[in-house]
matplotlib code that plots the C-alpha trace (Angstrom):
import matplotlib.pyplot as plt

x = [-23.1, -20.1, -21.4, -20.5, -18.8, -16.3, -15.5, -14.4, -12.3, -10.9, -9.6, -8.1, -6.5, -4.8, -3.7, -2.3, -0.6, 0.9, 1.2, 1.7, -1.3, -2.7, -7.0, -6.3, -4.8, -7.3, -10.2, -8.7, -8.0, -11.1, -13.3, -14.8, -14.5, -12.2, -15.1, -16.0, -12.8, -13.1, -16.5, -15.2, -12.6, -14.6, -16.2, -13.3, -12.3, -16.1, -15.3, -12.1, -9.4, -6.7, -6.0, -4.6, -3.6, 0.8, 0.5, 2.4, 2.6, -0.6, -2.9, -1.3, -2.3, -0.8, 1.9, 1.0, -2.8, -4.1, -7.1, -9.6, -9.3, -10.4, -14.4, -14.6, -17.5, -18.2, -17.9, -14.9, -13.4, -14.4, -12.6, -9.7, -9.6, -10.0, -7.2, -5.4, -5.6, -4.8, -1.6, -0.7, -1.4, -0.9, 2.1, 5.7, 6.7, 8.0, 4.2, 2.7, 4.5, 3.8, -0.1, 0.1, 1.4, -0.9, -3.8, -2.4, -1.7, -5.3, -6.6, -4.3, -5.9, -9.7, -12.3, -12.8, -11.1, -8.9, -11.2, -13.4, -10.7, -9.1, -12.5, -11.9, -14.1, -12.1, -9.8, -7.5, -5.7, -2.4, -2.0, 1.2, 4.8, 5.7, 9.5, 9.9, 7.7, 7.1, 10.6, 10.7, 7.8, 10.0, 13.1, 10.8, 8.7, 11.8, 13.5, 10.3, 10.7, 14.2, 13.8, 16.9, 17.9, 17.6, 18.4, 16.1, 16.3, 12.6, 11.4, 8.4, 6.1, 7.9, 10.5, 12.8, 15.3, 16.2, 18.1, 16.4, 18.1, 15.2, 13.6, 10.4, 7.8, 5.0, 3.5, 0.0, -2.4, -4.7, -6.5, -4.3, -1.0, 1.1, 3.3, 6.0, 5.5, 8.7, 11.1, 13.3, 16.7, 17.4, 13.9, 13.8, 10.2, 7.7, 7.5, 5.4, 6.8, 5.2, 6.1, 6.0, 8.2, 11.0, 13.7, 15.8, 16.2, 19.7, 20.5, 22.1, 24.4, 22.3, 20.9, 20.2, 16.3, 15.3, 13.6, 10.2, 10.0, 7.9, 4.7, 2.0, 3.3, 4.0, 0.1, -0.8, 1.2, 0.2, -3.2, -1.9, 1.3, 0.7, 2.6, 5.9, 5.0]
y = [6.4, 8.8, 12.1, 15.6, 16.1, 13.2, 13.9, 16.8, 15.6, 13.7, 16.1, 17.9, 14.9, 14.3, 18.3, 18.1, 14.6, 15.4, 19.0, 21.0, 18.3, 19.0, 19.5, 16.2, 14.1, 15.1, 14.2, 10.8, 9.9, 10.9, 9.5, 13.0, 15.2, 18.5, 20.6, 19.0, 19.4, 23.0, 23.4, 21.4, 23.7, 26.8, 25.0, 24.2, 28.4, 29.2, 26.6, 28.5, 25.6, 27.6, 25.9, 28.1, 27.1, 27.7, 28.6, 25.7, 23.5, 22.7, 22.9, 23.4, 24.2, 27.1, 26.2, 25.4, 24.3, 21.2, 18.7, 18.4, 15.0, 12.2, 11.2, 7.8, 6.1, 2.2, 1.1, 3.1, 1.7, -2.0, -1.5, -0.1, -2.7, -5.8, -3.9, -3.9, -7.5, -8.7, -6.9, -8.3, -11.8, -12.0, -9.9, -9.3, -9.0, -5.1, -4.5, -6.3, -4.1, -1.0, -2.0, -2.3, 1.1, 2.7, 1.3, 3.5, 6.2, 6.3, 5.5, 9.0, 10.9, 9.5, 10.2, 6.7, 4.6, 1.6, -0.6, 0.2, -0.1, -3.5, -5.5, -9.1, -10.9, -9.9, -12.5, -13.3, -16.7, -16.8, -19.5, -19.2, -19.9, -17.0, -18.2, -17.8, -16.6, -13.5, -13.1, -13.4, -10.7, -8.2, -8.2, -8.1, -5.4, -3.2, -4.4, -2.8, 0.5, 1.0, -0.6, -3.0, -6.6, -9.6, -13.0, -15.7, -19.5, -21.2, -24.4, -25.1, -27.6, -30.2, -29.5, -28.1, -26.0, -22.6, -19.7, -16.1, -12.6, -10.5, -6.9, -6.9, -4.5, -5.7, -8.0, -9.5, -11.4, -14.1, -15.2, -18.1, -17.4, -14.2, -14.0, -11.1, -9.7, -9.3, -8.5, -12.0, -11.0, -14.4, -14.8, -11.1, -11.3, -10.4, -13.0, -14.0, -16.6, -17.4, -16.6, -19.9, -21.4, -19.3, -21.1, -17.8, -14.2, -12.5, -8.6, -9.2, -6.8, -4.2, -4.9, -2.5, -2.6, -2.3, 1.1, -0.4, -2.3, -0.6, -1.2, -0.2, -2.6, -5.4, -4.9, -4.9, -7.9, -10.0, -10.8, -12.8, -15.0, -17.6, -18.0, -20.0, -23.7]
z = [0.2, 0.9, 2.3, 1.2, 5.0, 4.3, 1.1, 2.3, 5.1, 2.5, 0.6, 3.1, 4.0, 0.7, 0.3, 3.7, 2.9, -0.8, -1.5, -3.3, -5.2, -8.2, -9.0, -11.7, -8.8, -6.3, -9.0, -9.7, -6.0, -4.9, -7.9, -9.1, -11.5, -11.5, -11.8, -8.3, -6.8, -7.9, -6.1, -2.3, -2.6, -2.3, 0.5, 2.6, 2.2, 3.5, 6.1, 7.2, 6.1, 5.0, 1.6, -1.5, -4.6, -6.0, -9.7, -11.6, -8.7, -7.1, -3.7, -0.1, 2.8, 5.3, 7.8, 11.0, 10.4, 11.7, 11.5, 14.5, 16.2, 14.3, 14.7, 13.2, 12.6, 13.1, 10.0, 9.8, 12.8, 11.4, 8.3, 10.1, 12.3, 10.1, 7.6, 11.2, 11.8, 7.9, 8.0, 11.5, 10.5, 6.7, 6.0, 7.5, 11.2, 10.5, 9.3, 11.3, 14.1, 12.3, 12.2, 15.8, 16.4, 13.8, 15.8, 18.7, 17.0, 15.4, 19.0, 20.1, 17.5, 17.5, 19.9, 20.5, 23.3, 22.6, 23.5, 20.6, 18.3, 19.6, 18.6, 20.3, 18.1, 14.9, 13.7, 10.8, 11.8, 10.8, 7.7, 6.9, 8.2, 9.7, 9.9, 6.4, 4.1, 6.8, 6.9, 2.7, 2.9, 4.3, 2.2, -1.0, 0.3, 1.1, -2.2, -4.0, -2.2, -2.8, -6.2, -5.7, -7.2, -5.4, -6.1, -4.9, -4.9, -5.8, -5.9, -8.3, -8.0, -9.3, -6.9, -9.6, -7.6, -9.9, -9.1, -10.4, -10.3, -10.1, -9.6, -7.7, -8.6, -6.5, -3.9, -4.7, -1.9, -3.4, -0.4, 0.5, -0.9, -1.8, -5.5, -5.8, -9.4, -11.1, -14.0, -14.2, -15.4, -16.1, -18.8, -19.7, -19.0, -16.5, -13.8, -10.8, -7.8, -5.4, -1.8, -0.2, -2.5, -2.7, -0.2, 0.1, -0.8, -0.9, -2.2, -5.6, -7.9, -9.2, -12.9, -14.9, -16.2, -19.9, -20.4, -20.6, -17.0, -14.5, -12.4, -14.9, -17.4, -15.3, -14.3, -17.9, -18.8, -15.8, -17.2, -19.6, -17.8, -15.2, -11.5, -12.0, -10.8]

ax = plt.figure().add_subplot(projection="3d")
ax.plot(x, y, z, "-o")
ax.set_aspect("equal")
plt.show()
């Protein structure tokens, strides 16, 4: 059960992180209702956190304030850690870098030493060829954030070599294998490969996209297609 206290911290957290934030974001990020929201953020004023509200734009808070060290507790240092050690093993080598350098800055900030972070009996073997489909991981990840085309050459199961221009909107883990959800230029249709079996990713001309692409749809038409063999 989540206490009062961290939902709190919580929400200081995401004001801090995204303002000027709205009550309606806050609600749906935290998982209660604005009438909630309404009633933490009376508490965090009687607490002294200097948070006000900007008419028509949302929640901030003042220049210049800033959060008490972090006081983690064990679970939370578990989950961190075992998120840690997914990323580092299951993903590209630029995240997998990036987790290691969050795990020092969280050890900066936390009252914790390292050595309580850096658990030596948490493992997540690497299972995958880190020579390519890390490398593959990397340039579809950034592709995604900066919302460019790439062209890929995959080979399905059959060993049927095809050529795809494609925009990737997002990268799905399935326990043993990752897919890149995409718009395939070539099909006109939402499309997922599979990592493993893409040979090679190059940056392609950029494609226009039909006006109803995006995430959310891709999301709600993925239910219904299977990964390309």
């Amino acid at each position: 059960m989540t206490h009062k206290s961290d939902r709190l911290f919580q929400l200081t957290n995401l004001i801090r992180a995204r303002q000027p934030v709205s009550t309606l974001e806050l609600a749906e990020e935290i998982g209660v209702s604005i009438r909630t929201i309404y009633r933490y953020i009376d508490d965090l004023s009687v607490l002294g956190i200097p948070v006000y509200h900007e008419h028509g734009q949302g929640y901030r808070l003042h220049d210049g304030y800033e959060l008490a060290p972090l006081s983690l507790t064990q679970e939370e240092l578990d989950a961190l850690v075992t998120g840690i050690r997914l990323v580092q093993s299951w993903t590209g080598d630029r995240l997998s870098l990036s987790a290691q350098t969050l795990l020092h800055k969280i050890q900066a900030a936390s009252e914790k030493n390292l050595n309580d972070l850096e658990f030596k009996n948490m493992e997540a073997p690497i299972l995958f060829d880190r020579q390519q489909d890390a490398l593959h991981w990397d340039t579809v990840r950034l592709a995604i954030r900066k919302e460019q085309t790439l062209c890929i050459h995959y080979n399905d199961k059959h060993k049927q070599h095809t050529e795809r221009p494609i925009h990737p909107l997002n990268l799905s883990f399935w326990g043993n294998k990752w897919t890149v959800g995409t718009w395939c230029h070539l099909r006109q249709s939402y499309r997922d490969f599979r990592l493993d079996r893409i040979a090679s990713v190059t940056p392609a001309s950029q494609q226009r996209l039909p006006d109803h692409v995006n995430l959310e749809n891709y999301l709600q038409a993925r239910s219904k297609m299977s990964v390309c063999d």
